[in-house]
VEXDREN-2710 file (C-alpha; in Angstrom, 1 decimal):
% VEXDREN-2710
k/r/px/py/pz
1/UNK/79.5/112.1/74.8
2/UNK/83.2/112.7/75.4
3/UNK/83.7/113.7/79.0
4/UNK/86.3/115.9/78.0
5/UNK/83.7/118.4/76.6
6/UNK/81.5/118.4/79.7
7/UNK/85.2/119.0/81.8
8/UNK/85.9/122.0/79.0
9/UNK/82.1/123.3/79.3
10/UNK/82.5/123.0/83.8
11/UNK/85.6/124.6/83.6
12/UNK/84.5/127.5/81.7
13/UNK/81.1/127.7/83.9
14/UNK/83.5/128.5/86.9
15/UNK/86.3/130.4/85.6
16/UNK/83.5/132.8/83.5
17/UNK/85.6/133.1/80.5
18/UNK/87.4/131.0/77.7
19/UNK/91.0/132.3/78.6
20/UNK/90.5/131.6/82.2
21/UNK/89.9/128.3/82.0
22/UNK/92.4/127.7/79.0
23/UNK/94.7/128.5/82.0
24/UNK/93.1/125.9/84.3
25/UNK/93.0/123.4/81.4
26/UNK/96.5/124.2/80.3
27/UNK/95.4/124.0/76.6
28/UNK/95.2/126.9/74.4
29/UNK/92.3/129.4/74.2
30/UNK/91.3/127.7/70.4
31/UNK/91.0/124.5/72.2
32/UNK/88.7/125.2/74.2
33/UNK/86.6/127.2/71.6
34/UNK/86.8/124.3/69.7
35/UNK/85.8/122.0/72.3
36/UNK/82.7/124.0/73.1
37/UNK/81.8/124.1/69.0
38/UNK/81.8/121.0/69.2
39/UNK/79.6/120.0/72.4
40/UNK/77.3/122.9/71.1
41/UNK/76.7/121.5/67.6
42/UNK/76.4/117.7/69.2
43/UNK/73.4/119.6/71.6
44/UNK/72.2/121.5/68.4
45/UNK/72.0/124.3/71.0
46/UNK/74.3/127.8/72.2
47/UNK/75.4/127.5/75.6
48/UNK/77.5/130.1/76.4
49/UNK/76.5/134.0/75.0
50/UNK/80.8/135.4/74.4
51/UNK/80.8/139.3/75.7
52/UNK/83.5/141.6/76.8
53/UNK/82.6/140.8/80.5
54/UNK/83.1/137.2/79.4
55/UNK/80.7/134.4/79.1
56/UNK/77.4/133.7/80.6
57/UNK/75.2/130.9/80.2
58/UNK/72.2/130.7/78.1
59/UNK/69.0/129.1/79.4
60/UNK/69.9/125.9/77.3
61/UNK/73.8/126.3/78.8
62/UNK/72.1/126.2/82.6
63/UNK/69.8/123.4/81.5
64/UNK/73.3/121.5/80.3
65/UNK/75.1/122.5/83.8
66/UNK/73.5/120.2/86.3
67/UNK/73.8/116.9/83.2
68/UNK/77.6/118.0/82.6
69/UNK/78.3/117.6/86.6
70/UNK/76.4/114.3/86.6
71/UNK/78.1/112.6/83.7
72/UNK/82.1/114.0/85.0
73/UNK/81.1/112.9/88.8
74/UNK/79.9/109.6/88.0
75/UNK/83.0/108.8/85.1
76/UNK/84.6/110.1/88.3
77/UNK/82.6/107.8/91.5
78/UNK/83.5/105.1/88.5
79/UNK/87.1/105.6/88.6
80/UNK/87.2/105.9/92.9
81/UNK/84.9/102.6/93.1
82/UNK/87.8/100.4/90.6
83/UNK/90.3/101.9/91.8
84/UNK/89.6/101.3/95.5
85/UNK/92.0/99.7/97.8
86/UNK/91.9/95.9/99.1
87/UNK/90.4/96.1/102.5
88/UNK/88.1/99.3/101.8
89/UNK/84.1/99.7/100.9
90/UNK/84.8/103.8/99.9
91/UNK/86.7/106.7/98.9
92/UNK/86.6/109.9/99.9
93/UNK/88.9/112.8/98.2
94/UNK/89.4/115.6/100.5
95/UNK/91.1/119.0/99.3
96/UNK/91.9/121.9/101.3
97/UNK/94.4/124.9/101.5
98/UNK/97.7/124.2/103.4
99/UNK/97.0/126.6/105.9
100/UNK/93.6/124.6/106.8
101/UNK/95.5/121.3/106.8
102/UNK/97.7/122.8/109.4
103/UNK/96.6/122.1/112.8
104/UNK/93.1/121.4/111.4
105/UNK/92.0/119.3/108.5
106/UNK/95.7/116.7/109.7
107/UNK/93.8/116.3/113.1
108/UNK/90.4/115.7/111.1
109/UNK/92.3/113.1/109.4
110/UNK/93.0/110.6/112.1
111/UNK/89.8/111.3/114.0
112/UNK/88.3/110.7/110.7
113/UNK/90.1/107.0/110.2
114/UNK/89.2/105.9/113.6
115/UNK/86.0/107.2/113.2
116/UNK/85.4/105.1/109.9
117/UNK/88.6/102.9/109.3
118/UNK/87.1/101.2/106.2
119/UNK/87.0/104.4/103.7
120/UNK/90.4/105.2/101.9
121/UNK/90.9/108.8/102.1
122/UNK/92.8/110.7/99.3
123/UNK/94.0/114.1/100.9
124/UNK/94.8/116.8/98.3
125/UNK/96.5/121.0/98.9
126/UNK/95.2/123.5/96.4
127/UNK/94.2/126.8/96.2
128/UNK/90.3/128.0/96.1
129/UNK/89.8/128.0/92.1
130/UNK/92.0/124.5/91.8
131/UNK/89.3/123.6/95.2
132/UNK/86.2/124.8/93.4
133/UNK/87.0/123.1/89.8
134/UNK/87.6/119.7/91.4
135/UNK/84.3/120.0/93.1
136/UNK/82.0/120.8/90.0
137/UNK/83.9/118.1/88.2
138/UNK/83.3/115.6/91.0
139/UNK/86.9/115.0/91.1
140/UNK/87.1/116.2/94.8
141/UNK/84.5/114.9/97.3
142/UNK/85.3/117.6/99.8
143/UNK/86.6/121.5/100.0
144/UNK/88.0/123.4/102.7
145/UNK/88.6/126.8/102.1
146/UNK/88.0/130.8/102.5
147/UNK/86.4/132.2/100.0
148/UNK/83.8/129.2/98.2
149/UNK/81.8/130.5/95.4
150/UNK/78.3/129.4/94.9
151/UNK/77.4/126.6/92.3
152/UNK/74.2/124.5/92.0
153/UNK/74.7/121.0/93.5
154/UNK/77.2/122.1/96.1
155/UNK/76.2/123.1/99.8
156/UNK/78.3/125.6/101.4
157/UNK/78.7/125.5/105.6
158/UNK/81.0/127.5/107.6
159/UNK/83.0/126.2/110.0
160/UNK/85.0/128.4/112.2
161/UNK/86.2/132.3/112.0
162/UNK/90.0/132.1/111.5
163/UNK/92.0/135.1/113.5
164/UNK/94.8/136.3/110.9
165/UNK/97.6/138.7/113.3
166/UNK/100.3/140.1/112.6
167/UNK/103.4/138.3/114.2
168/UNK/106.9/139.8/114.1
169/UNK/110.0/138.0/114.8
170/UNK/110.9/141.3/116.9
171/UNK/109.0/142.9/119.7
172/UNK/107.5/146.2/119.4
173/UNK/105.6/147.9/117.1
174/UNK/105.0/146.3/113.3
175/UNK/107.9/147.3/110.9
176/UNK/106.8/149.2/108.0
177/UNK/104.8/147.1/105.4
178/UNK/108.0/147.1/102.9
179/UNK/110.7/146.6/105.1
180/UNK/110.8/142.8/106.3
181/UNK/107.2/142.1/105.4
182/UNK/106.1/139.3/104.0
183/UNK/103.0/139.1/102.1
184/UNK/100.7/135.9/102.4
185/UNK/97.8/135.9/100.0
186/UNK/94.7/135.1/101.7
187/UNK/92.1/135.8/99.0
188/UNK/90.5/138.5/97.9
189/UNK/88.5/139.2/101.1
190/UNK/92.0/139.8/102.7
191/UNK/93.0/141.9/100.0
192/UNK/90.6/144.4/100.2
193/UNK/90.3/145.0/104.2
194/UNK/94.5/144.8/103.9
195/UNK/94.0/147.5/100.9
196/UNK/91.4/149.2/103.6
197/UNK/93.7/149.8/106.7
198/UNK/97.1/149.9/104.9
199/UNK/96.1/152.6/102.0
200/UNK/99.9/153.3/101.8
201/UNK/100.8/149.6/101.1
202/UNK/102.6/149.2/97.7
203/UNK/103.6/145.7/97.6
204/UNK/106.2/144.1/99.4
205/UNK/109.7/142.3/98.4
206/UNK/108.2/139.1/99.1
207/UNK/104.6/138.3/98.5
208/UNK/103.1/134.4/98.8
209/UNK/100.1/132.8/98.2
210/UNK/101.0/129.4/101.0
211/UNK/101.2/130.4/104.8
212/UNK/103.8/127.9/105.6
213/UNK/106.2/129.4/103.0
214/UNK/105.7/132.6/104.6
215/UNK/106.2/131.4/107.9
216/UNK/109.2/129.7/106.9
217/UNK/110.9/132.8/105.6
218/UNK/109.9/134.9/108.5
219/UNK/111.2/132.2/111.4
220/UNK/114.8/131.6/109.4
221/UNK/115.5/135.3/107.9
222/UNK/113.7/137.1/110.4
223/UNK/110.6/140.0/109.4
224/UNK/106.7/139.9/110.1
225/UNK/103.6/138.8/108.1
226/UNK/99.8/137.7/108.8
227/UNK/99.5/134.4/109.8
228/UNK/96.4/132.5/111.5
229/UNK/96.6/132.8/115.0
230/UNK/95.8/129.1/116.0
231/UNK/99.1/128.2/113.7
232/UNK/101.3/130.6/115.2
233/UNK/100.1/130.1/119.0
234/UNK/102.9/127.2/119.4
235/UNK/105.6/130.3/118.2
236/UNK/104.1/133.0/120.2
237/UNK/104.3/130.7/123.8
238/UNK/108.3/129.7/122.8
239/UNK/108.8/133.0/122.7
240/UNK/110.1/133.0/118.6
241/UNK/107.2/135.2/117.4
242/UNK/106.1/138.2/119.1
243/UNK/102.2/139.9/118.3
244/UNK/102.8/143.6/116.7
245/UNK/101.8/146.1/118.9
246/UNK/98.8/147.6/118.4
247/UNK/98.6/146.4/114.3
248/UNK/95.0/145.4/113.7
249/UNK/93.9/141.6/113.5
250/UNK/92.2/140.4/110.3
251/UNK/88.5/137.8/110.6
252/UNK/88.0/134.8/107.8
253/UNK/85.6/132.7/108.0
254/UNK/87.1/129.1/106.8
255/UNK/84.1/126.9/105.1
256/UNK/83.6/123.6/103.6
257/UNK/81.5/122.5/100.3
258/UNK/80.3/119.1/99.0
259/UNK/78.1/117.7/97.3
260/UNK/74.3/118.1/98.5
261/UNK/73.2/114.8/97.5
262/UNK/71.5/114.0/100.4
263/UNK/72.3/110.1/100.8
264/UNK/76.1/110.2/100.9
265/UNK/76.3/108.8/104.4
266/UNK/80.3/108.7/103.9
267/UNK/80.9/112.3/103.4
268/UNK/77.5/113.2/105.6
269/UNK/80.1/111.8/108.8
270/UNK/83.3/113.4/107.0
271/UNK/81.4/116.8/107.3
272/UNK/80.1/116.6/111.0
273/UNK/83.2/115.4/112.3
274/UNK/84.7/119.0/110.9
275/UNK/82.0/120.3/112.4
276/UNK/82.9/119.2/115.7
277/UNK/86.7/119.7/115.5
278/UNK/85.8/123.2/114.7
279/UNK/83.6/124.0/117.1
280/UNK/86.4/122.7/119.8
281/UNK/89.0/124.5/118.8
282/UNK/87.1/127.5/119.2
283/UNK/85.7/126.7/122.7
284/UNK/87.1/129.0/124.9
285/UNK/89.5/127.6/127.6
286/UNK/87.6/126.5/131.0
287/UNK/88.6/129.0/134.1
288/UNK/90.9/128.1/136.4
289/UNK/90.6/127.7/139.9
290/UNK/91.7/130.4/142.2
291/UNK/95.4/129.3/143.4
292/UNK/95.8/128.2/146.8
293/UNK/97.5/130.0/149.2
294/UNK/100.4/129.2/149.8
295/UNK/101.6/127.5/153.2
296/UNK/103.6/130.0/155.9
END
């Protein structure tokens, strides 16, 4: 069976509709019609049931699911075992957001290569659909990210609650959302408790879906936005950000999905060492000794 159709048939399982993934596949809706024709008249079966909500799999199309992820992650395991660097006994592809690579996933990194300096590690940025596809197809090994959805085959952990505040190159109270605000694009989760406590909120004059863009705009050309409090900590002690006065703060939980198979010992380790980084960084700080008095 051509690969390509179990890709086409995956990618339409997680976008829920042809002209999503057309979009992910960047191929024209027909193409992947035809592509699913096809795969459907080699299985002599209907996998997919096309409504207005979309399309839903038939009991034949879930049956098909788990052997489509099978044959893509093992043409994939195939093409990471070749193409594996002199000097190396594994792979591991890692993909994350940006925002989770800063001052998270690039300390994961090193810990990770002392930890287990014989597996090559392919590091990868993408946003949460781009994160999940990767994962069903068994392109990517590992995803860190906000908002996983559910699919079978992938086990979904959480690994620390990220603290989003709003952070104003000016002291005092937040500026109004439209003058000087910058608009990062969390996810949806963020969406709708920003919608929540900022009814008013029509948009603002810039809007981005990368944290470190934001962040960028705001520190040259001055303004506020929502950033993630561990990245912004550095900015806040120098003195160039300043927390808005009483502007509410925003909890997401960051996660990370892989494969459940169970005897993966590679990305088994890759997982627990997140674990652990996570659960450090949220340790609270040990107290500190009373000072001593000073001498008369």
């Amino acid at each position: 069976m051509d690969t390509e159709l179990a890709r086409t048939f995956l990618a339409v399982v997680n976008a829920g509709n042809f002209v999503a993934a057309a979009e992910r596949l960047h191929v024209t809706q027909s193409t992947v019609s035809a592509r699913i024709q096809t795969l459907e008249q080699q299985l002599r079966c209907v996998l997919f049931v096309r409504n207005k909500a979309g399309a839903s799999l038939t009991a034949a199309g879930r049956q098909f699911q788990k052997h489509a992820s099978m044959l893509v992650r093992t043409v994939e395991q195939a093409r990471h075992e070749v193409g594996i660097a002199q000097d190396f006994s594994a792979t591991l592809t890692v993909g994350g957001r940006i925002g989770l690579w800063e001052e998270y996933l690039l300390r994961w990194l090193p810990a990770m290569r002392a930890d287990m300096p014989d597996v090559a590690i392919r590091a990868e940025s993408a946003l949460e659909p781009e994160l999940m596809q990767g994962l069903v197809e068994g392109r990517i090994d590992i995803g860190v990210m906000y908002t996983p959805q559910s699919r079978p085959g992938l086990k979904v952990e959480q690994l620390f609650i990220e603290q989003l505040v709003l952070v104003s190159t000016r002291r005092g109270h937040p500026p109004e959302p439209q003058q000087n605000y910058v608009y990062i694009d969390w996810g949806p989760e963020f969406y709708a408790r920003h919608i929540a406590l900022f009814p008013d909120f029509s948009g603002a004059a810039i809007t981005a879906n990368i944290g470190w863009l934001g962040l960028q705009h705001v520190l040259e050309n001055g303004g506020a936005g929502y950033f993630p409090r561990r990245i912004v900590a550095p900015l806040l002690a120098s003195g160039q950000l300043h927390v808005a006065t009483g502007a509410p703060d925003f909890n997401m939980a960051a996660y990370v999905a892989f494969h459940d198979d169970g005897d993966h010992a590679v990305i088994t380790q890759a997982v627990a060492l997140m674990h652990e980084l996570a659960a450090a960084q949220t340790k609270p700080a040990p107290p500190r000794g009373k000072p001593k008095a000073r001498r008369r």
